[in-house]
C-alpha positions in Angstrom: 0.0 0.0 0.0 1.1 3.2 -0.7 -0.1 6.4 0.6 -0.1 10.2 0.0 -1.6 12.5 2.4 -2.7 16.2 2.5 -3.8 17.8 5.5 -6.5 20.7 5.2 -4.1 23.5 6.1 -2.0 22.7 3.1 -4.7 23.1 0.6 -3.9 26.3 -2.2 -5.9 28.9 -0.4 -7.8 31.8 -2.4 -10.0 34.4 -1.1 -11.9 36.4 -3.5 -14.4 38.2 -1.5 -17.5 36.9 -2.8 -15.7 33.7 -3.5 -13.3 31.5 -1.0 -11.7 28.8 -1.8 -9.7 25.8 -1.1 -7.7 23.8 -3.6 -6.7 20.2 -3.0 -5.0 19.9 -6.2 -3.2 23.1 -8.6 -6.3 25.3 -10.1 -6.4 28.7 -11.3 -3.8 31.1 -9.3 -2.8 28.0 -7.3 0.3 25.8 -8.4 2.2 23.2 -6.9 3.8 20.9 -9.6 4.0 17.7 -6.8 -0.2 18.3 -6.5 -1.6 18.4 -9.9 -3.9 15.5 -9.3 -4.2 12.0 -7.9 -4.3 9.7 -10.6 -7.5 10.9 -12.6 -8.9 12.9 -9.9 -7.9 16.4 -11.1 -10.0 19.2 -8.9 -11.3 18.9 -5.6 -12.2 22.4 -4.7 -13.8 23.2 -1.3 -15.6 26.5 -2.0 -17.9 29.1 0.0 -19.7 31.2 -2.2 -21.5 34.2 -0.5 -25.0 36.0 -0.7 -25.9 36.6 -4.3 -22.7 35.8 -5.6 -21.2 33.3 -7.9 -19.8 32.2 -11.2 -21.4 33.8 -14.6 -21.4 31.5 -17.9 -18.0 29.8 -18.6 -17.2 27.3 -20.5 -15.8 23.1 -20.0 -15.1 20.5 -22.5 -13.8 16.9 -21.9 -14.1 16.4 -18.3 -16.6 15.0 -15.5 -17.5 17.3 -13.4 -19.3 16.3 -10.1 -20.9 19.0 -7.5 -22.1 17.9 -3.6 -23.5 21.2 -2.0 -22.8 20.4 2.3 -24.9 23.7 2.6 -27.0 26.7 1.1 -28.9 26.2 -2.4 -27.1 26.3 -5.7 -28.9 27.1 -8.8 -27.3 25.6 -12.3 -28.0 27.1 -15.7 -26.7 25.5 -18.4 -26.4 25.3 -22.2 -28.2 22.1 -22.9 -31.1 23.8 -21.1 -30.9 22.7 -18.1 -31.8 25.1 -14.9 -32.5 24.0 -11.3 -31.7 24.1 -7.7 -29.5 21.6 -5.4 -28.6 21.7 -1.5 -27.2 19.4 0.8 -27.8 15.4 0.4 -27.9 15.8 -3.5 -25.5 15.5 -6.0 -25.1 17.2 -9.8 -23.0 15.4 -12.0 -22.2 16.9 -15.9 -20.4 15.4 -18.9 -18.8 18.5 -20.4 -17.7 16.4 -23.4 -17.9 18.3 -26.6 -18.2 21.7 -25.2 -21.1 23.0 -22.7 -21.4 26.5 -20.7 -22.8 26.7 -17.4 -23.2 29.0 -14.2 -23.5 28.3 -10.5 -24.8 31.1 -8.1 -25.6 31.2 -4.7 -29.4 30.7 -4.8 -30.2 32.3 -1.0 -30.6 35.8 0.4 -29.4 34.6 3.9 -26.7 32.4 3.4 -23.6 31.8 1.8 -23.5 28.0 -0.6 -20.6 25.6 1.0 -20.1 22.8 -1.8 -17.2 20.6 -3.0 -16.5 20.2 -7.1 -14.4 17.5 -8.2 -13.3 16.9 -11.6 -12.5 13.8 -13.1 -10.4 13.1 -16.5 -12.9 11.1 -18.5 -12.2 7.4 -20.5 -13.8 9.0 -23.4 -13.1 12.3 -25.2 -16.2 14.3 -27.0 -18.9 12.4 -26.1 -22.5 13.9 -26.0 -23.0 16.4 -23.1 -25.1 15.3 -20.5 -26.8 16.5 -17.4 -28.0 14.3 -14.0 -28.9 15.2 -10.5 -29.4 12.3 -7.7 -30.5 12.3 -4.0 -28.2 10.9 -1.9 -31.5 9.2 0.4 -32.2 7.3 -2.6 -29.2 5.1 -2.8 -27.8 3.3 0.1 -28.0 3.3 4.0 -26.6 5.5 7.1 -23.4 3.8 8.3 -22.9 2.5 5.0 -20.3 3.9 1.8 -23.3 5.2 -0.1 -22.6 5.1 -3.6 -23.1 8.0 -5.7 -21.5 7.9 -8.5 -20.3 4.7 -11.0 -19.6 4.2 -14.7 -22.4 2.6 -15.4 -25.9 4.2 -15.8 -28.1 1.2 -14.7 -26.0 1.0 -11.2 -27.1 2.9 -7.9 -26.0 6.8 -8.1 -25.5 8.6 -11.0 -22.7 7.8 -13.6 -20.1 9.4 -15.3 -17.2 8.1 -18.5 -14.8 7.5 -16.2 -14.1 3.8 -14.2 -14.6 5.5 -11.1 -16.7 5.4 -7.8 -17.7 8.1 -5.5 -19.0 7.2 -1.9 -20.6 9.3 0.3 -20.3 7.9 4.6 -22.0 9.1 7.3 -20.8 7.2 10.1 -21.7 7.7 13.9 -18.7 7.4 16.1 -17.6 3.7 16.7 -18.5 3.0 13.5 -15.9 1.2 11.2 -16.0 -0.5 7.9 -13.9 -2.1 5.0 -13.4 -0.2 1.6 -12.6 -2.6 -1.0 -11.5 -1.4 -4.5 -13.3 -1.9 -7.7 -11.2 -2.8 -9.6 -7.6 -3.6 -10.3 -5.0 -0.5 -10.7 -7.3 2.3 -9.3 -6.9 4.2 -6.1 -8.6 5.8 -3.5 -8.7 9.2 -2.2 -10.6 10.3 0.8 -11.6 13.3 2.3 -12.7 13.9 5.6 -16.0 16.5 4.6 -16.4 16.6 8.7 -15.1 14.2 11.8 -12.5 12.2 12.6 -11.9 8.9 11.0 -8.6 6.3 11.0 -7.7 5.7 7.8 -5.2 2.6 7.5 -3.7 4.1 10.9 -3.8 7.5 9.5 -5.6 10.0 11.6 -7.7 12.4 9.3 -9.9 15.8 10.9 -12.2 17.8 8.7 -11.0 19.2 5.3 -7.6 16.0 5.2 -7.5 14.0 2.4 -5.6 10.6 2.0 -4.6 9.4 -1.0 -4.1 5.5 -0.9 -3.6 3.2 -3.7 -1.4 -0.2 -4.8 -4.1 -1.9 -2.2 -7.0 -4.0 -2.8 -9.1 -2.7 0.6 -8.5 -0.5 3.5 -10.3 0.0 7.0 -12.0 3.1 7.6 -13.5 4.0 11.3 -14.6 6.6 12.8 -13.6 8.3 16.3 -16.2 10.7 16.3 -19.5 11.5 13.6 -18.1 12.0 10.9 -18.7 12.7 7.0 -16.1 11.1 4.8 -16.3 11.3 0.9 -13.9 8.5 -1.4 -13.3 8.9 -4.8 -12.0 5.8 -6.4 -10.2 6.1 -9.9 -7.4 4.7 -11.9 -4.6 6.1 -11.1 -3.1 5.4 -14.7 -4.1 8.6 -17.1 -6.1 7.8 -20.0 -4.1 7.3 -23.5 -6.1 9.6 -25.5 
């Protein structure tokens, strides 16, 4: 097993006002050339958008993008026409593919939206654009790795062009449960969304992330209610 791990307070910080954010891996005026991604994870942002703020129409191509507000209301407007509202316990994914614009604003008058957004380097260049939102409540149990997002579209969550898996844990303290891997080169990073969990006798708080892969499985318990978010994908990038 090898691991690679990132505590919060290393994250690229960037505070824009209306925007703050925290950068797991490089992204916009944050660089660090040993933290451009882990495997085919490529953006986990951790970003607080305030009152009647966000980001206008911009554009993506070619990448999986995947959006879990923790609080507030986000509203999505996109080019394929889609427009809509998401909070906490559900889940956006998008297949920018070809080309697609969208914008994300803070949909409250009272408070500021909290979300993460990970992007994912899909198996498949310009494929079709494409647009799903999931409850979390509708896929899996408390105390359980909920999953929320596969390759495939008739499995539980939603699905994306990538062989990846994201689970979603909420874990009362005590609680402690085996991970096991997919499938066969991939590897796992977590994120502690709130908590404290053990990690394969790594100790993570709220906002670490833990990178572990060459391992088929890995223990995961928790030493006080926590939130914990993993992100399975190969860690070999695409040959496109």
């Amino acid at each position: 097993m090898k691991k690679v791990l990132h505590k919060a307070e290393s994250r690229g910080f960037q505070n824009h006002g209306w925007l703050v954010a925290n950068h797991t891996f490089s992204f916009a005026n944050y660089y660090d050339s040993s933290r451009m991604h882990f495997g085919n994870l490529r953006v986990l942002n951790d970003d607080y958008v305030a009152v009647g703020q966000g980001f206008g129409m911009h554009p993506h191509a070619n990448m999986e993008i995947v959006t879990i507000p923790l609080s507030g209301e986000l509203h999505h407007r996109d080019s394929m026409g889609n427009f809509g509202a998401i909070q906490k316990g559900e889940i956006q994914v998008m297949s920018a593919g070809t080309g697609v614009q969208h914008s994300e604003f803070n949909g409250l008058k009272d408070q500021a939206v909290t979300l993460l957004q990970i992007w994912v380097f899909p198996n498949r260049q310009n494929v079709e654009p494409r647009y799903q939102q999931i409850r979390v409540s509708e896929v899996g149990q408390p105390n359980e790795f909920r999953q929320i997002v596969s390759p495939f579209p008739e499995d539980e969550g939603a699905w994306i062009h990538q062989e990846a898996w994201l689970h979603l844990a909420e874990f009362d303290q005590g609680v402690a449960r085996e991970y096991s891997l997919k499938k066969e080169g991939n590897g796992v990073y977590v994120f502690v969304i709130s908590g404290e969990v053990r990690v394969s006798d790594e100790v993570l708080s709220a906002r670490d992330g833990l990178g572990i892969y060459e391992t088929s499985g890995f223990r995961v318990e928790a030493l006080e209610a926590s939130e914990v978010l993993l992100i399975e994908v190969p860690m070999q990038l695409p040959r496109i």
